[in-house]
N, C-alpha and C positions, 0 to 999 in steps of 0.2 A: 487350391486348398483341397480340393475332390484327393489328389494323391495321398495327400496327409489324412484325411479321413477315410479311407479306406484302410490306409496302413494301420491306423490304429485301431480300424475296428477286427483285426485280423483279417484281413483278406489277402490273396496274394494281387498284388496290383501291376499292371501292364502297361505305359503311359507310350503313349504313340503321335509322331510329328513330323513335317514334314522336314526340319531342318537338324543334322546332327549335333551343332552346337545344343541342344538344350537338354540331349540325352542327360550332359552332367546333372544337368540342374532337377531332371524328372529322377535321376538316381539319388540325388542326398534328399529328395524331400520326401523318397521312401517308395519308388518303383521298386520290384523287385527284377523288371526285363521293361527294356527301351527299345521301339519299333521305328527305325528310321523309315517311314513311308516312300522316300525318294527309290529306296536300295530294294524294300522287298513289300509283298502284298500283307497287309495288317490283319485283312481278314482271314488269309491262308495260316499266316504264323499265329494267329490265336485257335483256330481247328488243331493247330497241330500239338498246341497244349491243351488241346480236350474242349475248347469253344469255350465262350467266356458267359458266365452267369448273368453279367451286366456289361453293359458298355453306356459312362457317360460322356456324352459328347456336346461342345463348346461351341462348336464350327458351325458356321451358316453355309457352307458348301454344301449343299444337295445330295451333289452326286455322288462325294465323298461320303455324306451322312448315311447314305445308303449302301453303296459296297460294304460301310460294314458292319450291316445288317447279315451276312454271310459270315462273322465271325462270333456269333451266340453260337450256345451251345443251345441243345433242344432248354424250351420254358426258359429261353434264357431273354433280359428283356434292357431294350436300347431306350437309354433316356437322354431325350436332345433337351439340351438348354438354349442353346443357340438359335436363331433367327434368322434362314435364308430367305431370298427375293425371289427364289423360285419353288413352286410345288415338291416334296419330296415323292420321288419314283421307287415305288417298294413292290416286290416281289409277294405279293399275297399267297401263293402256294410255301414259301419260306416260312409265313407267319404264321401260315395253317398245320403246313405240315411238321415245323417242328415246334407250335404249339406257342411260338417267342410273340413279343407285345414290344410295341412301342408308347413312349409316355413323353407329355412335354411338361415341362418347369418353368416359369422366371422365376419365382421366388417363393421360401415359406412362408405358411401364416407365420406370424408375432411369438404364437407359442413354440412352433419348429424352431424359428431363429432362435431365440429364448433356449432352450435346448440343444442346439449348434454351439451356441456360446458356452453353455455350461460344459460341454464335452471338450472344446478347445480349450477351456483353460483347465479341465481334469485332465486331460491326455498331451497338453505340452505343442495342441496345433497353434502355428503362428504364420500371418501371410506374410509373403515375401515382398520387401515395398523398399521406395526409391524415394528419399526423402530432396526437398529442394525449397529453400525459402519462397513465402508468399511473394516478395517482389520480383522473382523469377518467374511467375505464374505463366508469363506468354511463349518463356522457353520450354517452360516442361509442357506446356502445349503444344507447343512444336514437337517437339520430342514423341508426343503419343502422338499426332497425327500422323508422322514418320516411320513409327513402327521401333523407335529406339529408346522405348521403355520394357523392362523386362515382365515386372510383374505389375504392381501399380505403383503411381505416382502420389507420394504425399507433400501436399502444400504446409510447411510446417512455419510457426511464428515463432519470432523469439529465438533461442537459442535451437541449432537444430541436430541431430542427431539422426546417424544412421541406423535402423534397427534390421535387422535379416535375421 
């Protein structure tokens, strides 16, 4: 939902992955440029559009979290959401010299969320979700343990309905 919130708050947005398949999906939910990370460096192609104000990032990968730390721009500043198992390795003259900050997240207070929610339903954000009846519950569990759900999985009762 980061893509959709940034789109809408006017920003030009950059979504970056390691797999091509999801290029599509980072483009309709309102990338304006998609980073196949396999093909070329994230942090090179963000310098070369002038470095990036923000980079939020999802990834528990370390060392990935860190390369691209060389793609802010000066005062520009990396917010990890994500949770690796190992120390992140940063380049402290990087942070000094071009003035960039790092931040972490789980989650808003009540009133943020509170305000996430009012924006999404002023501006038309909606998550991308994978619906699957409650008595399915051990397949669509399988299914995330696997890696063969796209965005999230909803356990739905009753009559079920797919919404995207």
């Amino acid at each position: 939902m980061a893509i959709q919130y940034a789109r809408r708050m006017g920003f030009k947005v950059v979504a970056a992955g390691r797999v091509a398949d999801i290029a599509d999906d980072a483009l309709a939910l309102g990338a304006h440029v998609y980073i196949d990370t396999n093909q070329e460096d994230a942090a090179a192609r963000l310098q070369a559009m002038g470095g990036a104000k923000a980079i939020v990032t999802t990834i528990g990968n370390t060392a990935v979290v860190s390369a691209l730390l060389r793609g802010l721009a000066p005062q520009g500043r990396l917010i990890v959401l994500g949770v690796g198992k190992d120390p992140l390795p940063i380049s402290t003259g990087q942070l000094v010299v071009g003035e960039r900050s790092i931040t972490g997240s789980i989650t808003g207070s009540p009133y943020e969320n509170e305000k996430a929610l009012d924006f999404s339903v002023l501006t038309g954000v909606r998550p991308m979700i994978e619906t699957m009846p409650l008595e399915n519950a051990f397949i669509a569990y399988q299914r995330m343990k696997r890696g063969d759900v796209k965005f999230r999985m909803v356990l739905t009762m009753g009559q079920t309905r797919d919404v995207r």
